[in-house]
Structures are given as structure tokens and as C-alpha cells.
Backbone bond lengths (Angstrom), bond angles and torsions (degrees), N, CA, C in turn:
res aa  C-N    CA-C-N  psi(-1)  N-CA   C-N-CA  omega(-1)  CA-C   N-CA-C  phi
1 X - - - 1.471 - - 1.526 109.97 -
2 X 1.443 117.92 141.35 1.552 119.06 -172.39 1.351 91.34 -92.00
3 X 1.412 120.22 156.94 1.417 126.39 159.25 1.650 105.27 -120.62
4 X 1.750 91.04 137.83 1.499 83.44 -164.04 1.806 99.74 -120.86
5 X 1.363 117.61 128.49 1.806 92.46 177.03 1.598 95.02 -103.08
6 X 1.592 92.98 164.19 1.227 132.07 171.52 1.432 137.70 -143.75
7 X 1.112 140.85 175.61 1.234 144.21 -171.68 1.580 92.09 -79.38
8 X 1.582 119.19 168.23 1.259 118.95 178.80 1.641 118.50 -107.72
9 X 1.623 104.23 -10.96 1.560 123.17 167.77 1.988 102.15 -20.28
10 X 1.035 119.49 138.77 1.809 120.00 141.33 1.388 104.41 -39.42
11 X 1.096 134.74 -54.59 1.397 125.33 -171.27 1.182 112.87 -67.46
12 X 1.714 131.57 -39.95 1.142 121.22 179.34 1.100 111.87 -69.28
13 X 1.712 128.93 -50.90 1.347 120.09 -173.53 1.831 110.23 -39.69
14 X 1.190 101.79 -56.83 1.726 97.68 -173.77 0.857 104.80 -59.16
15 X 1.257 151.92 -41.43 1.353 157.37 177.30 1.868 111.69 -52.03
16 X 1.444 86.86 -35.40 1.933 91.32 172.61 1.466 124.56 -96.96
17 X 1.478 98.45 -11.70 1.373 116.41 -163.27 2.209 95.69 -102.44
18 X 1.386 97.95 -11.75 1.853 89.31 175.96 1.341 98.96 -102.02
19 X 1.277 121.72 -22.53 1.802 132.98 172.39 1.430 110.04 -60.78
20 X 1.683 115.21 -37.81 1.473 121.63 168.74 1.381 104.77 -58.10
21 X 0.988 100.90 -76.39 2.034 110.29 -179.04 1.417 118.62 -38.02
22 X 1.297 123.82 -45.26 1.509 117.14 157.51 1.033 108.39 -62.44
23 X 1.546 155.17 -30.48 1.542 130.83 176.01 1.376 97.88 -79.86
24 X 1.195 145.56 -24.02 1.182 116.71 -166.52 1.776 109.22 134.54
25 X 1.119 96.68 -12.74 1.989 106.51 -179.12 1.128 103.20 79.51
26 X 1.306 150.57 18.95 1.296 164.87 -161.38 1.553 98.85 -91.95
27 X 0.923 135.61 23.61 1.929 127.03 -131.26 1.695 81.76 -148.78
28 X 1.595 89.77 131.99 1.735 111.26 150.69 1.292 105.91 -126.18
29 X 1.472 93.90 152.78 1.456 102.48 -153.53 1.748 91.83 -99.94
30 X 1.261 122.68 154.51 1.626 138.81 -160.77 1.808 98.44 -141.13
31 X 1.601 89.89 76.04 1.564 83.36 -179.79 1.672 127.00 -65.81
32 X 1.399 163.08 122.79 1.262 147.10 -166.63 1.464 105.58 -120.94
33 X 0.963 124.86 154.96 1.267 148.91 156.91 1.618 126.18 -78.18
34 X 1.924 130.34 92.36 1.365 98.04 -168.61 1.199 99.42 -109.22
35 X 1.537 117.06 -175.26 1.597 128.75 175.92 1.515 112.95 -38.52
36 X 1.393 108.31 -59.33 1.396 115.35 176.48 1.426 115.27 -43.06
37 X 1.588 120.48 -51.85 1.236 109.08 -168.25 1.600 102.45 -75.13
38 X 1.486 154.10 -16.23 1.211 153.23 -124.72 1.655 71.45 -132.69
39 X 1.418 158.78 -94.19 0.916 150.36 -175.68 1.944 114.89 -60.74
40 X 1.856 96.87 89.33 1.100 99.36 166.22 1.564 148.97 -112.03
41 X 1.291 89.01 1.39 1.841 110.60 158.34 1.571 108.68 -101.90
42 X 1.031 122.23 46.76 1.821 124.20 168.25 1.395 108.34 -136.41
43 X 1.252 108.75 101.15 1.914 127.05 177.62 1.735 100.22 -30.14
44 X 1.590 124.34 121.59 0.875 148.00 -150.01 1.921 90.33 -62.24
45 X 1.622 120.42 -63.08 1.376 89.20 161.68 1.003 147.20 -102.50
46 X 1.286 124.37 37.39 1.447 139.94 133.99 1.774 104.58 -27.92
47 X 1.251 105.18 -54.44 1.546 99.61 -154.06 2.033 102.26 -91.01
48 X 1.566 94.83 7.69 1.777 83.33 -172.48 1.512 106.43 121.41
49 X 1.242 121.59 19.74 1.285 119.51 -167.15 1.432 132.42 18.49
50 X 1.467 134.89 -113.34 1.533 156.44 135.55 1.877 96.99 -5.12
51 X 1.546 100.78 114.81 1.281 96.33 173.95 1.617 115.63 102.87
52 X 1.358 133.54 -29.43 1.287 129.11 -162.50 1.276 99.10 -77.99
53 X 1.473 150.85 -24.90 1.640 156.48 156.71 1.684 118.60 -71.80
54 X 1.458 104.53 -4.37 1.787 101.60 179.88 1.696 114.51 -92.44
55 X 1.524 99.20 -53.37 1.499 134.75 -146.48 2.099 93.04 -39.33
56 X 1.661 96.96 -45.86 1.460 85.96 -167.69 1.235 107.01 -91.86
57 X 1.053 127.89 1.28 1.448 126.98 177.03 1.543 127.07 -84.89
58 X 1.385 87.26 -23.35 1.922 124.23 169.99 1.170 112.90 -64.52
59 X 1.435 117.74 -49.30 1.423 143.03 168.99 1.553 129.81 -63.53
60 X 1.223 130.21 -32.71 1.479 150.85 108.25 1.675 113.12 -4.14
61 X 1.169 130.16 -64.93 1.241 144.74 175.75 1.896 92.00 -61.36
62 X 1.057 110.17 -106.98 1.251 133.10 163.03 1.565 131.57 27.67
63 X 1.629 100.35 -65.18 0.985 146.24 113.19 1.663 145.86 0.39
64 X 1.339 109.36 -54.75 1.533 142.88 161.32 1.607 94.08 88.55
65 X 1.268 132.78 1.21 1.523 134.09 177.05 2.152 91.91 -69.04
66 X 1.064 127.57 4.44 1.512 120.23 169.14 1.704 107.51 -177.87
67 X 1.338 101.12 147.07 1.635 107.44 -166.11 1.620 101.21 -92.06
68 X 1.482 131.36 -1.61 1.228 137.41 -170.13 1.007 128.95 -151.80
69 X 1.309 141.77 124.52 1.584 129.06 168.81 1.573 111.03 -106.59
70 X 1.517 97.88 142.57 1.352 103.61 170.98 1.501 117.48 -107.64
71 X 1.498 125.10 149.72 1.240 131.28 172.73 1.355 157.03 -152.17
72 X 0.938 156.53 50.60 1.290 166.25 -168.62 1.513 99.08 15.93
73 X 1.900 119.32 98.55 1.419 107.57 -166.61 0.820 124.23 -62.33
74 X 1.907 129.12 -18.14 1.590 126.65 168.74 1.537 129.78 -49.29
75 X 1.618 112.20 -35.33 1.888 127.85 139.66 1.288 127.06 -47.54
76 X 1.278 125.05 -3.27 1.819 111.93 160.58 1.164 103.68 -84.60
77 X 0.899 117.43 158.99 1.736 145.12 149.06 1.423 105.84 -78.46
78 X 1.264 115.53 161.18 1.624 125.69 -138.18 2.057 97.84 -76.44
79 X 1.987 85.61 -44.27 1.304 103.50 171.89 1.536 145.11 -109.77
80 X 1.195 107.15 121.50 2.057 115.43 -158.90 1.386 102.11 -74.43
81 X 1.109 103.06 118.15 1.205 125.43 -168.25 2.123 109.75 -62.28
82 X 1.208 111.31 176.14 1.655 97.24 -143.16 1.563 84.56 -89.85
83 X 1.166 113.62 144.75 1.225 121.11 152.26 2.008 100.75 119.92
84 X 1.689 109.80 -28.58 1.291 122.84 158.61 1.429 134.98 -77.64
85 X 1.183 114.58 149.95 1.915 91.26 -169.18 1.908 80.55 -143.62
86 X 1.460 119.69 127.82 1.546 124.89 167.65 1.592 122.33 -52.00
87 X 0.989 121.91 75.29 1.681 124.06 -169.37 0.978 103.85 -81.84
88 X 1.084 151.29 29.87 1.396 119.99 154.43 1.826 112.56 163.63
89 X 1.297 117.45 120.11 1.709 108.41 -172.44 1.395 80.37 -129.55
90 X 1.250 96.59 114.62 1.480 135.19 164.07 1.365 112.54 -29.52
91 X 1.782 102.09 -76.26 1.614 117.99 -170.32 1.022 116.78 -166.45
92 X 1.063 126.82 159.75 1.595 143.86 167.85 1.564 109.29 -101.29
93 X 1.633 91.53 127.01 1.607 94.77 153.49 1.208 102.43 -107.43
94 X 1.528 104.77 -144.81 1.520 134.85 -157.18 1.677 89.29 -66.01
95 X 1.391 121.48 111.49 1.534 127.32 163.83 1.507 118.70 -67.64
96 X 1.350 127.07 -24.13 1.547 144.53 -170.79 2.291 99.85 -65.86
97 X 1.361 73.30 129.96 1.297 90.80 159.47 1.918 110.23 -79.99
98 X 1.292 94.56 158.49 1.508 100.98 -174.23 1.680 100.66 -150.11
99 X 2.016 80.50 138.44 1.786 108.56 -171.72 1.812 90.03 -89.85
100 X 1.740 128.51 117.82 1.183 97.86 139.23 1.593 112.62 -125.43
101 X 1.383 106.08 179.75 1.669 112.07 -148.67 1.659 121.07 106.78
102 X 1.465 95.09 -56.08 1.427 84.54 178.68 2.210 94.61 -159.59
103 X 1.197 121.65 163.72 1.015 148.18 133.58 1.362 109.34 -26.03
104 X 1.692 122.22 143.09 1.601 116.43 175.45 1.521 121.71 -80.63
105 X 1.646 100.72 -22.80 1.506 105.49 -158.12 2.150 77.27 -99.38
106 X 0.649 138.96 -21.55 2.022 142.33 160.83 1.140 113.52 -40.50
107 X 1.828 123.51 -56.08 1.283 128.63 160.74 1.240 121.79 -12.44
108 X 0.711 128.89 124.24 2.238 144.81 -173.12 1.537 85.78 -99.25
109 X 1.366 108.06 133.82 1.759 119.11 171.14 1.375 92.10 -53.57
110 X 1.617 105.02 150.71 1.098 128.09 -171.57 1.963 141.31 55.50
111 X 1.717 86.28 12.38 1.364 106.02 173.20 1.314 120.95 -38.72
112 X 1.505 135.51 154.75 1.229 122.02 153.83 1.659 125.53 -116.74
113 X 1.133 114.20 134.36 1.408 105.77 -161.23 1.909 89.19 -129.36
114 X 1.039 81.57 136.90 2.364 108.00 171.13 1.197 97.60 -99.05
115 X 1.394 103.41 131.47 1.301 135.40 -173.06 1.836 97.11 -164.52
116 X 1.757 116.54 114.45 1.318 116.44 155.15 1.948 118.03 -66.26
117 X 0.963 117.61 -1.08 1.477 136.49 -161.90 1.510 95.53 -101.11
118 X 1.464 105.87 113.45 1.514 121.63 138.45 1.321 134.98 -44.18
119 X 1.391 104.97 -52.05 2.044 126.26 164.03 1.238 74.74 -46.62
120 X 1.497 115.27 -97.63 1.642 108.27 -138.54 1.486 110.07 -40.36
121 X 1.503 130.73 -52.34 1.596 132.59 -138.85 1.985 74.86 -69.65
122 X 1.023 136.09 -78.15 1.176 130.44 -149.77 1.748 116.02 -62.28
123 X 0.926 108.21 -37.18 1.688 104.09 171.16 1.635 113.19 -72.11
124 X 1.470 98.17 -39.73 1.798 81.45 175.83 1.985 111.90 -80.38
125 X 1.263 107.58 0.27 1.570 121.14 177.77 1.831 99.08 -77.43
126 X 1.281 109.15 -35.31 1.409 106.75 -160.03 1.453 103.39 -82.53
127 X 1.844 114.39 -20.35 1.196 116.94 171.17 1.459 127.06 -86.71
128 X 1.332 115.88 -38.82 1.127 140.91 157.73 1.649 124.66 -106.89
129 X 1.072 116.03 85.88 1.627 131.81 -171.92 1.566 98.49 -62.79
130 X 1.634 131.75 -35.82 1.131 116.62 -168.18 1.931 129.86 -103.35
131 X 1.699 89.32 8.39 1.153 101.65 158.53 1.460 132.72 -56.11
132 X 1.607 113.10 151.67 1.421 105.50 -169.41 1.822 96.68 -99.76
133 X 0.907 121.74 -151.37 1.528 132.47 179.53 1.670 119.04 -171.71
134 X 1.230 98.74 123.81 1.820 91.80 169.25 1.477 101.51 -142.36
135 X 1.402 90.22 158.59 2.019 107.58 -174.71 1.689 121.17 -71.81
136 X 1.228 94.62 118.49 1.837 103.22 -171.12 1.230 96.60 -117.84
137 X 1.325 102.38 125.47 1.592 111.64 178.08 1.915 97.67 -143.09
138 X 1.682 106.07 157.37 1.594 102.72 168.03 1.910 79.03 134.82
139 X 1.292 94.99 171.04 1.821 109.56 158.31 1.600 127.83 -58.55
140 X 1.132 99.69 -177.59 1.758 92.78 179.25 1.592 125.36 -67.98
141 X 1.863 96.17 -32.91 1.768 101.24 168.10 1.295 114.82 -88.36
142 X 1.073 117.63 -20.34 1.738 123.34 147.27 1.115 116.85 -27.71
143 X 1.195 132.16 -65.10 1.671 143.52 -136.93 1.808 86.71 -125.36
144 X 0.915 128.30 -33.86 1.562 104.72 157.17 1.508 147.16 -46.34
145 X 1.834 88.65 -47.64 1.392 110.03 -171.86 1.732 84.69 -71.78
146 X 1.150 118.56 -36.74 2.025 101.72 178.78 1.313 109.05 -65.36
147 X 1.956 143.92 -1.66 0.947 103.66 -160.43 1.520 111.56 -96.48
148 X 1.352 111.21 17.79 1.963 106.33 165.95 1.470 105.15 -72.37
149 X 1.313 138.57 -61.73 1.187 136.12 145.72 1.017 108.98 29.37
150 X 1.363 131.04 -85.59 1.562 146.70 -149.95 1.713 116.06 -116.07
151 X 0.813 127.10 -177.67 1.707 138.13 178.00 1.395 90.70 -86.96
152 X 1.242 129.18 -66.89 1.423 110.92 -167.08 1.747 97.85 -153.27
153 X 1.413 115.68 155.30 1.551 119.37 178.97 1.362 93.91 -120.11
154 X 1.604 116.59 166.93 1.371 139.62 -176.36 1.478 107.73 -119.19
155 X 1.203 120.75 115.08 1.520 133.20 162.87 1.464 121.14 -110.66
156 X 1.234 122.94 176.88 1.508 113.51 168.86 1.635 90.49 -116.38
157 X 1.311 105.19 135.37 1.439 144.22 -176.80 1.706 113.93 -38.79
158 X 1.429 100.52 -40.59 1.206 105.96 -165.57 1.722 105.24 -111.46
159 X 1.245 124.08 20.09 1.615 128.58 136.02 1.418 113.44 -69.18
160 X 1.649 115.71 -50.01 1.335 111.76 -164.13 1.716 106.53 -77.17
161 X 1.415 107.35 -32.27 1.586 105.29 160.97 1.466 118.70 -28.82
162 X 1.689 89.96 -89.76 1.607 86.10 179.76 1.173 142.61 -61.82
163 X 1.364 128.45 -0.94 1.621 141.95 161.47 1.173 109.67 -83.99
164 X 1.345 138.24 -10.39 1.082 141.51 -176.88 1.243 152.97 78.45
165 X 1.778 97.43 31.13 1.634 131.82 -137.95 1.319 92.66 -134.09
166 X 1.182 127.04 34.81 1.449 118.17 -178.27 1.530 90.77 -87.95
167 X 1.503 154.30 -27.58 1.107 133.57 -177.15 1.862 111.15 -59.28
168 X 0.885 106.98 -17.98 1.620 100.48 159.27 0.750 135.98 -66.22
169 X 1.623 142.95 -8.75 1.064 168.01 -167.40 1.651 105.55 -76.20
170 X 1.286 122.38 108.11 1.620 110.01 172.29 1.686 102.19 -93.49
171 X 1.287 137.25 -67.25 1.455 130.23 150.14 1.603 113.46 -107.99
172 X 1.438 102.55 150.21 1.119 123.22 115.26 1.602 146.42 -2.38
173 X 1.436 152.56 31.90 0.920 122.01 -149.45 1.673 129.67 -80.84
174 X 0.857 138.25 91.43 1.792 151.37 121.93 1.552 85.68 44.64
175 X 1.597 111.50 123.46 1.369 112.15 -174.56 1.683 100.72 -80.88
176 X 1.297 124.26 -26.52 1.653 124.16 167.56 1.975 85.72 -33.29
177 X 0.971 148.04 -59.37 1.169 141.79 -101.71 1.554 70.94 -124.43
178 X 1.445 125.41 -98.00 1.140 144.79 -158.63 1.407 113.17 -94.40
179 X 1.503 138.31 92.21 1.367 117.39 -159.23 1.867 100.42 -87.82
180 X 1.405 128.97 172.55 1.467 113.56 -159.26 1.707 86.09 -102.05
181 X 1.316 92.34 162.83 1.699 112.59 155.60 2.049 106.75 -31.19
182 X 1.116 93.55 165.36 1.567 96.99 158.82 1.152 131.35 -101.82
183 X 1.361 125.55 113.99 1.407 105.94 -141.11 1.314 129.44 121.32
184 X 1.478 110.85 -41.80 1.654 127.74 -161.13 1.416 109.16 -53.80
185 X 1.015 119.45 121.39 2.064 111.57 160.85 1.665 92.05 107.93
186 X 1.947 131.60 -7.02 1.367 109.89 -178.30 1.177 109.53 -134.36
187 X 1.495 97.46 158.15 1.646 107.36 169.03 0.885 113.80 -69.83
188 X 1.596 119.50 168.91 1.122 119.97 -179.06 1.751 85.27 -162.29
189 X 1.803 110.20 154.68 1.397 119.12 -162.69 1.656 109.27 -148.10
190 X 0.917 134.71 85.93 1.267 137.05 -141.62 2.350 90.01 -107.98
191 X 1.075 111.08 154.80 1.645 130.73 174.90 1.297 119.37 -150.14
192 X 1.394 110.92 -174.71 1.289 114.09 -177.81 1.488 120.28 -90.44
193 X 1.250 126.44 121.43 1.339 125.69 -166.91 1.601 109.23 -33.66
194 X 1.064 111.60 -81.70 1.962 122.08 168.30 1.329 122.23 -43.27
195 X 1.566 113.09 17.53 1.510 101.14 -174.41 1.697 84.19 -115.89
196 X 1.555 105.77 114.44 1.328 105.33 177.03 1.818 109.11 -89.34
197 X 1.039 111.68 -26.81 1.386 110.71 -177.32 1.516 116.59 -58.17
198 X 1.579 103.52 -47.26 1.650 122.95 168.43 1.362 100.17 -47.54
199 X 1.313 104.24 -61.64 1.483 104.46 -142.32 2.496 101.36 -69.08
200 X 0.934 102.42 -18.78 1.865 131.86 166.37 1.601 107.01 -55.80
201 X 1.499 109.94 -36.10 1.502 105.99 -158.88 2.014 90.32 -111.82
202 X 1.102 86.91 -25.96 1.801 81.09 179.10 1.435 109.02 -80.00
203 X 1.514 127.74 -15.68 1.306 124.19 -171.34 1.417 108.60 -93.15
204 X 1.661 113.13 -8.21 1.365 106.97 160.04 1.665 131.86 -58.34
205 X 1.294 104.85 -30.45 1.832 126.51 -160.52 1.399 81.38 -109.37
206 X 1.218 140.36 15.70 1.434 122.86 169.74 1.564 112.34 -76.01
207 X 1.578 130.14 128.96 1.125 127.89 161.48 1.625 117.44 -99.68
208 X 1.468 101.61 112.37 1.789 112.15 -154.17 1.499 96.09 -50.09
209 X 1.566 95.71 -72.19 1.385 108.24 -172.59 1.896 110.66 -36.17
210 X 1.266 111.92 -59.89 1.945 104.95 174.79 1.201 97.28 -20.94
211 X 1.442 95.63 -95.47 1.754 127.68 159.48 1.809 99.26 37.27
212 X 1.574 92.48 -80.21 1.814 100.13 -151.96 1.811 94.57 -76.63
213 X 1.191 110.53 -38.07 1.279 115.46 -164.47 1.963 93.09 -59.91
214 X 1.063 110.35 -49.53 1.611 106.42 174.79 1.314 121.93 -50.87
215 X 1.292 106.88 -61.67 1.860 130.20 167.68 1.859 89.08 -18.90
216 X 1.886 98.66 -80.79 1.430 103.96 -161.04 1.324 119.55 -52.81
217 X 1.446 127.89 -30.97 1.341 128.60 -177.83 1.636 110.62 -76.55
218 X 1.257 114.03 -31.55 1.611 113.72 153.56 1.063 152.93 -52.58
219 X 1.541 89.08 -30.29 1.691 107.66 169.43 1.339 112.86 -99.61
220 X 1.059 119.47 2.63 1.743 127.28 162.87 1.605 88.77 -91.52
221 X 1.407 150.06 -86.64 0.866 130.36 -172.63 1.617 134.75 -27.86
222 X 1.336 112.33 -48.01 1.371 135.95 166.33 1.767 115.76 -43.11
223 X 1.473 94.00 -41.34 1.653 110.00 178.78 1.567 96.96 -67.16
224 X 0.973 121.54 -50.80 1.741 124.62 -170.70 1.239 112.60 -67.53
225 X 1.119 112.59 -17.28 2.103 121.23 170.33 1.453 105.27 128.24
226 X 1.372 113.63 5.67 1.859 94.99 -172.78 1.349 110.16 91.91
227 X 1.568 104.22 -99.44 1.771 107.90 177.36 1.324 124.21 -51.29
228 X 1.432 134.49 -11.41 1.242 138.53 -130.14 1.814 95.58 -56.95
229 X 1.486 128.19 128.44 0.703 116.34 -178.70 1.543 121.31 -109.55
230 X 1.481 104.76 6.87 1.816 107.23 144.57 1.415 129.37 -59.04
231 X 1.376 114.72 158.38 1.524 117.24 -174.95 1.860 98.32 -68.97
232 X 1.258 107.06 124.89 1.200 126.91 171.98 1.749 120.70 -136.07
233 X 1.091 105.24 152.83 2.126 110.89 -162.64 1.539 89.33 -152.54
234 X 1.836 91.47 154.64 1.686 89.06 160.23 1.757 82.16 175.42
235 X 1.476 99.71 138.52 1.439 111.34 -170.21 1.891 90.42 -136.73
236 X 1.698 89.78 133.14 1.845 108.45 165.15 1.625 117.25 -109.83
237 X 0.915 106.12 135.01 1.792 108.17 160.18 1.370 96.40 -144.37
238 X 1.538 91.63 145.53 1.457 109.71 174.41 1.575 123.21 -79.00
239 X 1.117 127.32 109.61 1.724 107.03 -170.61 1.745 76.90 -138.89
240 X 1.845 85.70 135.89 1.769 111.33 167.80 1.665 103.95 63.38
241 X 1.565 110.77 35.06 1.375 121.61 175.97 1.625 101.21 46.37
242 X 1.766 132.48 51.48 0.758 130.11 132.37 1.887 128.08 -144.55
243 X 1.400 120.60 146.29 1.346 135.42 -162.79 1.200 109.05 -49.12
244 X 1.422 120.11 82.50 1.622 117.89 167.09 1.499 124.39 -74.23
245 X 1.344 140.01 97.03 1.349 132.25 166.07 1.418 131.01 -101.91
246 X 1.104 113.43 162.10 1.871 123.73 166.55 1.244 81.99 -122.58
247 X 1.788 91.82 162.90 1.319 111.76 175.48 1.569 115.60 -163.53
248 X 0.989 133.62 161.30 1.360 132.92 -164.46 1.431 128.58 -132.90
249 X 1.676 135.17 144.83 1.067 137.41 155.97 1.191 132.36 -100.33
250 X 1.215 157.77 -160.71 1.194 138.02 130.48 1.516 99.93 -169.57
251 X 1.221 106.33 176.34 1.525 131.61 174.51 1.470 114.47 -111.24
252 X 1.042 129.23 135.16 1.926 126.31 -150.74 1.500 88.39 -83.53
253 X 1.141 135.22 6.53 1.478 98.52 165.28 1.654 103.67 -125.90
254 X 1.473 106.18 21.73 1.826 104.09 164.46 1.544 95.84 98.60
255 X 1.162 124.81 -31.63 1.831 108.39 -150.31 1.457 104.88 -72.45
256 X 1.739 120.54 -19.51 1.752 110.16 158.40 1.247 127.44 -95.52
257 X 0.461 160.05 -125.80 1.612 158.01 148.91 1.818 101.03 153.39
258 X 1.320 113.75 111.39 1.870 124.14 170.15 1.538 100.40 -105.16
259 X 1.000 88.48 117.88 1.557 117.11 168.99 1.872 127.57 -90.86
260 X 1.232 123.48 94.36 1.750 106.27 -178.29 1.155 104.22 -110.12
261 X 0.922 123.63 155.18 1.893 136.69 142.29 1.639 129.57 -122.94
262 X 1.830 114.31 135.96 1.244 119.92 -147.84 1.415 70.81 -122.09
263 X 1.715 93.09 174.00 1.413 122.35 165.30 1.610 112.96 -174.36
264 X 1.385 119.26 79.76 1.314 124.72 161.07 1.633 126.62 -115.74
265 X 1.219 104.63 172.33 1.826 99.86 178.46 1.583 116.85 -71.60
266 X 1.558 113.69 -23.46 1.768 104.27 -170.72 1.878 91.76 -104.36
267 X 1.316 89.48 147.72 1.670 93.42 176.42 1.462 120.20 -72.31
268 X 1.247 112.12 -23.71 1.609 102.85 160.98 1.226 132.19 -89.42
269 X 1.148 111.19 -4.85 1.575 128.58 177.04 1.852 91.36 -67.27
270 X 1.572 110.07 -75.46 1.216 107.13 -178.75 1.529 124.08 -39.51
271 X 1.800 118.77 -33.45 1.565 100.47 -177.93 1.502 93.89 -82.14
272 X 1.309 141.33 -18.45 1.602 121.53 -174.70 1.484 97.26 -73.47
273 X 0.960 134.70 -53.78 1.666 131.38 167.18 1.342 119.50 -2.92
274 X 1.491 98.57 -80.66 1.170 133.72 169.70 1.590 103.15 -36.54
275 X 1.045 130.88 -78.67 1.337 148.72 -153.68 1.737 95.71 -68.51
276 X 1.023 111.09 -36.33 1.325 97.72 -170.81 1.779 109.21 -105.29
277 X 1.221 114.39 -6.47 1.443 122.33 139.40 1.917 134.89 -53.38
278 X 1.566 94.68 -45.63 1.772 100.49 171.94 1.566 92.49 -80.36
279 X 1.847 141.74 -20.50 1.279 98.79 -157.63 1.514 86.80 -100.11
280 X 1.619 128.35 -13.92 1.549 111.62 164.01 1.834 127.63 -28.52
281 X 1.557 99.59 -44.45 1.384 119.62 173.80 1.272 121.11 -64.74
282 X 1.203 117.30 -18.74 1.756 112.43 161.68 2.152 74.37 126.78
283 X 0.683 105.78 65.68 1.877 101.67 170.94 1.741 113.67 -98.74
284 X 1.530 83.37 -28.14 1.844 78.76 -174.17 1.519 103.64 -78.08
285 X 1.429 107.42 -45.69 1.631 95.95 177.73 1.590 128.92 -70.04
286 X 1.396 104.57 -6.88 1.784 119.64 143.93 1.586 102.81 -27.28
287 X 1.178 76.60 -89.99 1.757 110.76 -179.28 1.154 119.28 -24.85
288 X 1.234 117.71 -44.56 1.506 142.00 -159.38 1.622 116.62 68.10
289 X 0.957 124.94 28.58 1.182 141.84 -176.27 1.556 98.06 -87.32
């Protein structure tokens, strides 16, 4: 029997509990506790952004207290830490961020909309400059029950999918508009480098195509430093069996925003593309690099 840990969120369980079902139900579940969830009034990057929901779950594996970690791929950090190797992302859902409360173009000037997301506050800033913003942090029924609170809250689309809350959903937002996390909408299943047997049974439930599209949006992230703790996005689909991406920069209060798009056959080829397309645009001095 594999033991797999995970976060203890509703979202993670299903998230660990459809990862069971593709191996086979063979799976005990390794519930963990991470920083992120134990610090829950501290603005997500406040604490380090990328990474504050993996670290102990990584460690679990690591460890030998579990043969697998599961994860919501927008929670890795660019780079897998030594001794782990990413085997296998299942699938992608719905990558789209989602307005509920209201519609974007519905918004009354001077709306205020919660969003724990940097990405979001600055891309929907670059569209709407006169929006207000406040800090939403908690789970998905967490951050619901806040959305009378506000004019409208920001989720990613494909939590409320799979819980079954997509009727909350007022739009959709159109990555022209909102480009997603890296990562957004997939699993992701991380093991122990040397465990060849693991690593045999996870490459069954591998979905290639996810797969590269993740790879590439990682290695555009990876190009930016990993931590980068500016608002950054970057979305892959495969079309004509090769790695199409956008990808994003920004400045946290919206007024830059670098935009690239790649298209090569290897998935890291496409995020260096990418990456070295937004830093043509002045990205490093974003950065401050």
C-alpha cells in the first residue's frame, strides 16, 4: 500500500482522494499540517509566497513517514527539492481564475474585491486601476463565506469545480484578462528520487501533455528566481504537439505589466523563451536584478 500525504484542506483531500483512484485505491491517506495552514491571518506573501503549503508535506515523503506527496501544482516552488523528483501530474482542470459576487465589467468604480493573490491584485489593477483590494486568506469555504463582505472575491475556478461550487462562479476570467498561476487547475505528485517502484506506478497516471505544459511554466518561473515575489503568471497548452505559452511580469501595483509568448517543441525551451522575452522588456530591472 502507498502512503500518500497531503494537506488536510476539502480541497486537498479530493485532490488526494482522485490521485488514490487513479493508482488503484491502494492509498492511505498521510494527512499533514503545513506552515501556511497554521499561519492563517498572514497575507500568503507575507510568509514567502510559492511553497508555504508544500514544505511539510515534502518532508513527510522525505522522511519515509509517506511514499508520495500530493499537490496543487500552483504550491511548488520552481525547484524540487533534493532527494524528490515530480512524477507525475495527473491532469488539468479549469486553469481560469474566477470572479464570484459579481462579473468584472458589473463592478461599480471603486469596488472592492479580496484576493490573497498578488497575480490577481495587479492584473485586475492593470485593467481596472480604480479598484480597491483587500486580503483573503482561509480555504475555499473559508473565503466564500467572506464573499458578501466585498463586491466580488477571486478564486481559481477549478477548486470550486471540483467541490462542486461552481454555481458561484459569476465569470470566468479570460487569461487575455487574468493570466493563471503556474500551475493553476493541476495536480501534481512528487516521490522519492530512488524509489523506482513508486516512481513505475506514478508514470502510469502521468498526463504527458499536463506534464510539459507544467515543466514549461516552471521553467519560466525558475528563470525569474523561484521566489520571485512580484506578481508573475504563465499558462502552456499544447497545440500541433508543440508547447505554446504566455507568460507574465508585473509590478504589484499593475502600472507595468510584460507580457511574452513562446512556442517550441521542448517544455523548457518554451519557459526560457518566454523568460527571456519578458526580460527583453526591461524584466530584470522589474526584478531589480
Amino acid at each position: 500500500m502507498l502512503r500518500l500525504a497531503t494537506r488536510g484542506s476539502r480541497l486537498a483531500l479530493w485532490q488526494a482522494e482522485r490521485v488514490a483512484e487513479l493508482l488503484g485505491g491502494d492509498v492511505e491517506l498521510i494527512v499533514v499540517k503545513t506552515g501556511g495552514d497554521q499561519r492563517r491571518d498572514e497575507p500568503i506573501h507575507a510568509m514567502g509566497g510559492t511553497g508555504v503549503f508544500v514544505k511539510e508535506v515534502q518532508d513527510a515523503v522525505l522522511d519515509g513517514r509517506a511514499d508520495i506527496a500530493q499537490h496543487s501544482a500552483k504550491d511548488l516552488p520552481s525547484i524540487t527539492p533534493d532527494g524528490l523528483v515530480l512524477a507525475a501530474v495527473p491532469e488539468r482542470g479549469d486553469a481560469r481564475d474566477a470572479l464570484i459576487g459579481s462579473t468584472l465589467a458589473a463592478l461599480p468604480r471603486g469596488a472592492r474585491v479580496a484576493t490573497g493573490s498578488v497575480r490577481r491584485r495587479a492584473q485586475l489593477a492593470a485593467v481596472r486601476p480604480d479598484l480597491e483590494f483587500a486580503e483573503l486568506r482561509g480555504n475555499v469555504d473559508t473565503r466564500l463565506a467572506k464573499a458578501v463582505d466585498y463586491d466580488a472575491i477571486v478564486l481559481a475556478a477549478v477548486g470550486l469545480d471540483r467541490l462542486g461550487l461552481a454555481d458561484h462562479i459569476a465569470e470566468r476570467l479570460d487569461p487575455e484578462v487574468v493570466l493563471p498561476m503556474v500551475g493553476q487547475g493541476a495536480l501534481a505528485v512528487e516521490c522519492r528520487a530512488d524509489d523506482d517502484a513508486t516512481l513505475a506506478r506514478l508514470a502510469a497516471i502521468d498526463d504527458r501533455d499536463a506534464h510539459a505544459c507544467v515543466r514549461a511554466e516552471r521553467q519560466f518561473l525558475a528563470r525569474l528566481g523561484g521566489g520571485c515575489s512580484l506578481p508573475c503568471a504563465a499558462y502552456a497548452v499544447v497545440r500541433d504537439q508543440r508547447i505554446v505559452i504566455d507568460a507574465l511580469l508585473a509590478a504589484l501595483d499593475g502600472s507595468t505589466v510584460l507580457r511574452a509568448h513562446s512556442e517550441a517543441d521542448d517544455a523548457a525551451q518554451a519557459g526560457d523563451e518566454a523568460a527571456d522575452a519578458v526580460f527583453a522588456q526591461g524584466g530584470m530591472e522589474l526584478l531589480g536584478a
